[in-house]
C-alpha positions in Angstrom: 153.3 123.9 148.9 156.1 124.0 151.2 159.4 123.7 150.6 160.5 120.0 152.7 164.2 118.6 152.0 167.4 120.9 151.6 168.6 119.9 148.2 172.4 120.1 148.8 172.1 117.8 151.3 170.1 114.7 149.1 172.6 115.4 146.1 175.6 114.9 148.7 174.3 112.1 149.7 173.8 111.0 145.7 177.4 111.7 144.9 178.7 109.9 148.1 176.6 106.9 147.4 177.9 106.8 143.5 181.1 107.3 144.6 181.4 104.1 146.6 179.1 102.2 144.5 181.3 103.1 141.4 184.4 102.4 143.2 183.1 99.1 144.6 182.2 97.7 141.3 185.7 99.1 139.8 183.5 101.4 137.1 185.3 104.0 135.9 183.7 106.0 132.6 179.9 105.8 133.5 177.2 107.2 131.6 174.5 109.5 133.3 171.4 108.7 131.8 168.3 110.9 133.5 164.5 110.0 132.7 162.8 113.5 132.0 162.1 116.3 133.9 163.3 115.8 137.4 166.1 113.4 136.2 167.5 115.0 133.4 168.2 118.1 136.1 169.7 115.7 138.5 171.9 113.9 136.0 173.3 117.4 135.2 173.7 118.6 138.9 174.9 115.3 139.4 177.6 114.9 136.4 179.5 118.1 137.6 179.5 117.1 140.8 181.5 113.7 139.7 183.3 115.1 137.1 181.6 113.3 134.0 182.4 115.1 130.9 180.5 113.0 128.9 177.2 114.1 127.6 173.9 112.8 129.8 171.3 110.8 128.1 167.3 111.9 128.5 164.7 109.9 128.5 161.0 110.2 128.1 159.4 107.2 128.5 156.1 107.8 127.5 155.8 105.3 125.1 156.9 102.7 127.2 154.5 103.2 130.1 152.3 100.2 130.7 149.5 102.5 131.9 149.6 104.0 128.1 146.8 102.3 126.3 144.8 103.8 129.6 145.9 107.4 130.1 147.2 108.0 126.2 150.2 110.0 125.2 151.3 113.0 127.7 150.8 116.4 125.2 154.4 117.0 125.8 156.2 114.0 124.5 159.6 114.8 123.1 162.2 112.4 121.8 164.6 110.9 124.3 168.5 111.7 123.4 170.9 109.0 123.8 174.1 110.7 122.5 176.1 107.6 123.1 176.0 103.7 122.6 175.2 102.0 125.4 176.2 98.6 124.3 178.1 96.6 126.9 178.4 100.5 129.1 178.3 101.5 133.0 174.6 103.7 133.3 173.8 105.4 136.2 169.9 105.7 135.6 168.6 108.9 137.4 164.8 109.5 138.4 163.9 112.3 141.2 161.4 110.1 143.2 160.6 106.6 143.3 157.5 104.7 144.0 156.1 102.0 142.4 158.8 101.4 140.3 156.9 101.0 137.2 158.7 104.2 135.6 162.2 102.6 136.5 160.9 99.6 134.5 159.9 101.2 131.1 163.1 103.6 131.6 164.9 100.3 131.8 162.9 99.4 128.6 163.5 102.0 126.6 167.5 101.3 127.3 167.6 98.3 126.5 165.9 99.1 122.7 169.1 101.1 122.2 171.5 98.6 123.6 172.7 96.1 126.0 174.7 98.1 129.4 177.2 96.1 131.1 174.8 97.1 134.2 172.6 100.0 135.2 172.8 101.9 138.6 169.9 103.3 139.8 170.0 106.7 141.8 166.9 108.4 143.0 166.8 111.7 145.2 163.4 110.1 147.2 162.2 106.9 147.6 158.8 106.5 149.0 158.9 103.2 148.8 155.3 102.3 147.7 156.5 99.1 144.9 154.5 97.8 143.0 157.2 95.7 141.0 160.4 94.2 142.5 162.6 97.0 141.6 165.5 98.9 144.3 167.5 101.8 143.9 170.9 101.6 144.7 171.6 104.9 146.0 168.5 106.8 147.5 169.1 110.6 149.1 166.3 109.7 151.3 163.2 107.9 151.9 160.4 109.0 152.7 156.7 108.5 153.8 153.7 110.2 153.8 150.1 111.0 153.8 148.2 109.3 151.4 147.1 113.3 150.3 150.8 114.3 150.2 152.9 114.0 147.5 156.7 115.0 146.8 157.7 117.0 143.3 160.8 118.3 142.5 161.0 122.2 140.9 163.4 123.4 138.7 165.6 123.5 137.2 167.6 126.4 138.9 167.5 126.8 141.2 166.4 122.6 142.5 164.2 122.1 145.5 162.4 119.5 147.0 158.2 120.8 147.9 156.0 119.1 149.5 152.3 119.3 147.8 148.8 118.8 149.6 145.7 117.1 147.3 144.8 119.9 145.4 147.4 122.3 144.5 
């Protein structure tokens, strides 16, 4: 493994992008909402950074994976917390990396079982833009493409880093 982005650098490039997205679209109390593990970290780096006081939401989407009647239940399922209603609410939907989209989709799922948001903005720190389903983030830290025997996992939570990983490690 080798260590492949600065971090500081893709979360400035988060803020920045919320920051004009939530000033374009004239949102000012938005919920953080981060789907477990690399989200959840992000949603908290992210919330200091733009002053949210607010408790983030976490989700775990296991259950609403469409691969689930193939791969079963992860061992290490835990409730998602949603310490807020999100009926007719600003979310700012977090995920570390994105690729097919399919994870995005059954986050989006699971949201909407606890309530209707007035919209949802999605941030991802890497986007390696392999979709499967029609599905964009709005703010991206960077994209990214690799080797089919590459993949892109981010450690933490303290301190965050981006590594790169190699088929077999």
């Amino acid at each position: 493994m080798t260590a492949l982005l600065e971090i500081d650098e893709l979360l400035d490039a988060l803020e920045s992008g919320l920051r004009r997205i939530l000033s374009e679209r004239g949102v000012e109390s938005p919920l953080l909402v981060g789907i477990r593990t690399g989200g959840v970290w992000l949603a908290d780096a992210l919330g200091k950074r733009l002053g949210i006081e607010q408790p983030y939401g976490e989700l775990d989407i296991s259950f609403y994976r469409d691969d689930f009647s193939r791969i079963g239940l992860n061992p290490r399922v835990t409730p998602s917390s949603l310490p807020f209603d999100t009926e007719g609410r600003d979310i700012i939907l977090i995920d570390d990396v994105i690729m097919s989209g399919r994870t995005i989709r059954a986050a989006m799922n699971e949201i909407f079982d606890y309530g209707r948001p007035a919209s949802i903005i999605l941030a991802t720190l890497i986007d390696m833009g392999a979709r499967e389903l029609p599905i964009q983030p709005d703010v991206v830290g960077r994209a990214l493409t690799l080797e089919a025997h590459q993949r892109v996992k981010l450690r933490g939570p303290e301190p965050l880093r981006i590594e790169l990983q190699e088929s077999g490690q």
